[in-house]
C-alpha positions as CSV (number, residue, x, y, z in Angstrom):
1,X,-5.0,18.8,-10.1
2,X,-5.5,16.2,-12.6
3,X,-8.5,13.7,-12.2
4,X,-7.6,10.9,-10.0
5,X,-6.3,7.3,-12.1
6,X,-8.6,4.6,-11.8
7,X,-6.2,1.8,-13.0
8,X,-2.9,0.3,-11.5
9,X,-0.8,1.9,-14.6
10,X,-2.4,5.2,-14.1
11,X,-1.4,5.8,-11.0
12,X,2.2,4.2,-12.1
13,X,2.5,6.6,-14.4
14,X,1.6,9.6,-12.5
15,X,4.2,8.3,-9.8
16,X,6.9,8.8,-12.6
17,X,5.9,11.7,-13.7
18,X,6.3,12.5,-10.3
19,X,9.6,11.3,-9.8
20,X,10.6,13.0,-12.9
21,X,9.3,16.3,-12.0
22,X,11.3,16.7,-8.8
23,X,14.8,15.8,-7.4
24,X,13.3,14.9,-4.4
25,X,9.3,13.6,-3.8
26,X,8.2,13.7,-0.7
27,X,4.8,12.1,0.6
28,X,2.7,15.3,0.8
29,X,3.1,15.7,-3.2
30,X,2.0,11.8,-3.6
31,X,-1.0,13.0,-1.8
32,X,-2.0,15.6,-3.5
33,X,-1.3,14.1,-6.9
34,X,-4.0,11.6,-6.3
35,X,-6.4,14.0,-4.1
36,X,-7.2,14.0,-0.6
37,X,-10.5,12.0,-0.9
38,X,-9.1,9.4,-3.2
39,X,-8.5,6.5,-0.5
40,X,-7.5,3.9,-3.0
41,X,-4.8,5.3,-4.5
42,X,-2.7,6.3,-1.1
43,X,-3.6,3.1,0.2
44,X,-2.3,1.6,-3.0
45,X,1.0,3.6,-3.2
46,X,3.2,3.4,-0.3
47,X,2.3,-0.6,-0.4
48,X,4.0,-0.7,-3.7
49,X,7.0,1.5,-2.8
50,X,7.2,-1.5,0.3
51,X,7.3,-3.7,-2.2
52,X,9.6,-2.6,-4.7
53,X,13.2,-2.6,-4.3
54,X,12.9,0.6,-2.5
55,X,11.1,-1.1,0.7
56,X,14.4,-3.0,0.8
57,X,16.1,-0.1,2.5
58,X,15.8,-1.0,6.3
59,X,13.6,1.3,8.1
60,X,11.7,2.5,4.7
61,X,8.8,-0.6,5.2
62,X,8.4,0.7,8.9
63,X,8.3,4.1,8.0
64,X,5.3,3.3,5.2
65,X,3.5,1.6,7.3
66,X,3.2,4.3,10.3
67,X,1.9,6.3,6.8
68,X,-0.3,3.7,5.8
69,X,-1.8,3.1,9.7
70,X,-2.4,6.9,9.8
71,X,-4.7,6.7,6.3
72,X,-6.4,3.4,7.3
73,X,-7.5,4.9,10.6
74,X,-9.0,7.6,9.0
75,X,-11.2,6.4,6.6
76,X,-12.4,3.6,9.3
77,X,-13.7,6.8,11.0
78,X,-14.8,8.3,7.8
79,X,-13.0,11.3,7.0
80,X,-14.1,13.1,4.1
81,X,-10.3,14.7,3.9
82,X,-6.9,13.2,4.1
83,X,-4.5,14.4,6.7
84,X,-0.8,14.0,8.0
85,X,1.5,15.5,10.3
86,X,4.0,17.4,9.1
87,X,6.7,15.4,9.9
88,X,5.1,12.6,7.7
89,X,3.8,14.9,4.6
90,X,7.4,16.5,4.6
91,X,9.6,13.0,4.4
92,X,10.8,12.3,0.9
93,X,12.3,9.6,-1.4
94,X,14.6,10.2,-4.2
95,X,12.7,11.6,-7.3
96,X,14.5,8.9,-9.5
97,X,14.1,5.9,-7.1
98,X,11.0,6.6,-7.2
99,X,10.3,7.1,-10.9
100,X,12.8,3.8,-11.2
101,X,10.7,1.7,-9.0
102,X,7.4,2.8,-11.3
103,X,8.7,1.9,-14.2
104,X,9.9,-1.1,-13.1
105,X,6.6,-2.7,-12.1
106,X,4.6,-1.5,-15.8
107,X,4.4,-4.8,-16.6
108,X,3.3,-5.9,-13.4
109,X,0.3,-3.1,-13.2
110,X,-0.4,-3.9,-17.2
111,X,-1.4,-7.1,-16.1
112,X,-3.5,-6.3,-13.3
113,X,-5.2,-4.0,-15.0
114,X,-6.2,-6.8,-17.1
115,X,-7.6,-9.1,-14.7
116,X,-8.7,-6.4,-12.0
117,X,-11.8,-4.6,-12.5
118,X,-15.3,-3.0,-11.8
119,X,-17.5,-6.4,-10.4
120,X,-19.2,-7.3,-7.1
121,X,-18.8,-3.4,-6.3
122,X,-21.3,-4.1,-3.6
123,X,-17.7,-5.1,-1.7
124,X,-16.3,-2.0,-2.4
125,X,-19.0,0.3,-1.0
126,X,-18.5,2.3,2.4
127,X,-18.5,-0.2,4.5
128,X,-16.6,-3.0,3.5
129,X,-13.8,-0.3,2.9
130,X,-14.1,1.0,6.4
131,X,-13.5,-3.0,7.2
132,X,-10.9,-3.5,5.0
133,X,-9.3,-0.3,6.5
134,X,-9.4,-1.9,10.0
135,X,-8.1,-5.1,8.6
136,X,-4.9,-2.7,6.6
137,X,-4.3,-1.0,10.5
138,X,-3.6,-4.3,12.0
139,X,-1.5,-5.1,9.1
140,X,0.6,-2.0,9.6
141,X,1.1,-2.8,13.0
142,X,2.4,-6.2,12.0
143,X,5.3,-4.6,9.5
144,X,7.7,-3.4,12.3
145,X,8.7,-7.0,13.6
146,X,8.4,-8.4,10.4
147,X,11.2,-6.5,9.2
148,X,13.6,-9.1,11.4
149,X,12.6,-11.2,9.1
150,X,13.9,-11.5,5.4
151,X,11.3,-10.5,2.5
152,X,8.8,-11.1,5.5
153,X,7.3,-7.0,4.6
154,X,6.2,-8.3,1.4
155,X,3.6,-10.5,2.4
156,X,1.2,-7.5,4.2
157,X,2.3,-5.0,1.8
158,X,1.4,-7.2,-0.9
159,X,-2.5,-7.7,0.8
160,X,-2.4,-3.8,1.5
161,X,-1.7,-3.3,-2.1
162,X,-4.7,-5.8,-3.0
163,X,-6.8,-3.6,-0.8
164,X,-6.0,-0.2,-2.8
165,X,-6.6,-2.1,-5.6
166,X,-9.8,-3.1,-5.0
167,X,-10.8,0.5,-4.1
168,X,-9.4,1.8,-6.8
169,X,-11.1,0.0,-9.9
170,X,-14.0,-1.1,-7.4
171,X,-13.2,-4.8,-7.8
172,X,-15.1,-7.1,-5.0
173,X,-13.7,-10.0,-5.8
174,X,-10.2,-8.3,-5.3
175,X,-11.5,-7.2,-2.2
176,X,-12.3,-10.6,-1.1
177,X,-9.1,-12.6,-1.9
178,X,-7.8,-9.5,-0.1
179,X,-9.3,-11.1,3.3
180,X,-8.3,-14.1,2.7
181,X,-4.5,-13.0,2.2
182,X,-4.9,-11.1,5.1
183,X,-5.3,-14.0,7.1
184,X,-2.2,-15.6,5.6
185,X,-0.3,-12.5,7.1
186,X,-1.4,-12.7,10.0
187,X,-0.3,-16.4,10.4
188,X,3.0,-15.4,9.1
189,X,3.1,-13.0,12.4
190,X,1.9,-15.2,14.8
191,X,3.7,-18.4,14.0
192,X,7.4,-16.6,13.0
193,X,7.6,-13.6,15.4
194,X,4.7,-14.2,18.5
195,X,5.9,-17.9,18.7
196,X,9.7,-17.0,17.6
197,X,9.1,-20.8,15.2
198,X,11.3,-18.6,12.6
199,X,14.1,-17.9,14.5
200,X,16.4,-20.5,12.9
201,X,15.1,-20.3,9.3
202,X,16.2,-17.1,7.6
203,X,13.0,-17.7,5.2
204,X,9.4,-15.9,5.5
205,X,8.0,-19.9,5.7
């Protein structure tokens, strides 16, 4: 297995190679590309697939966020090795929506590769990712009736993508502004689906 990629275009790029390598990619073979220890990276991938074009599909945000909740809960609890059920590991995307989708956000992950990187690691250590891993699970849990909502799945993905960054390239100050979006989302939840005040608007706001 190749060494795990330690920037947002790495791991882009390994997801295409991916996608180019098989007709069909399921999440077991994501996995394992990255390694089972390597936390930020399969934190940081099925948030981007949720927000590209393929976690417009219905169903497909829900789905990576039951993945997601299943990683996040283990490394709260500190699992040397990742696991997943079989009927998770086995599901699969498209090989060349997936290698699309990649490709698509190069530009995206050229940039933050620019202005993420190694700084205030001291936020990345063991225990603010065990945090930040309970702070992803509520997330996850939030994704399901979000999906009523138009473009609402963007918003936690989008925080849960922040938080694999951070791990990834050990940026604390990524980390941080990860909270703080994090609380955004959970406003998002609590004034548009636990108080139904979005009912009538058709936007996330």
């Amino acid at each position: 297995m190749a060494d795990t990629p330690k920037t947002v275009c790495g791991i882009l790029d390994r997801l295409t190679d991916i996608g180019d390598r098989n007709d069909r990619a399921t999440i077991g073979d994501i996995v394992e590309s990255f390694g089972s220890r390597s936390y930020g990276p399969v934190l940081l991938v099925p948030a981007l697939i949720g927000i590209s074009p393929v976690g417009g599909i219905p169903g497909v945000p829900t789905f990576l966020a039951v993945t997601l909740l299943l990683i996040a809960v283990q490394l709260v609890f500190g699992k040397q090795h990742l696991w997943l059920p079989g009927f998770l590991k086995n599901r699969s995307v498209e090989g060349e929506k997936l290698a699309n989708a990649a490709e698509d956000m190069e530009k995206v992950g050229a940039w933050l590769d620019k202005i993420f990187h190694g700084r205030l690691e001291i936020f990345t250590g063991p225990t603010a990712a065990r945090i930040a891993a309970a702070v992803i699970a509520l997330l996850c849990l939030a994704v399901p009736p979000l999906e009523l909502l138009p473009f609402a799945v963007v918003l936690p993905m989008a925080v849960i993508a922040a938080f694999g960054i951070a791990l990834t390239v050990r940026d604390g100050l990524l980390m941080l502004i990860a909270f703080l979006g994090s609380g955004a989302a959970f406003y998002v939840v609590v004034t548009k689906v636990l108080l139904g005040s979005g009912g009538s608007g058709g936007g996330m706001f």
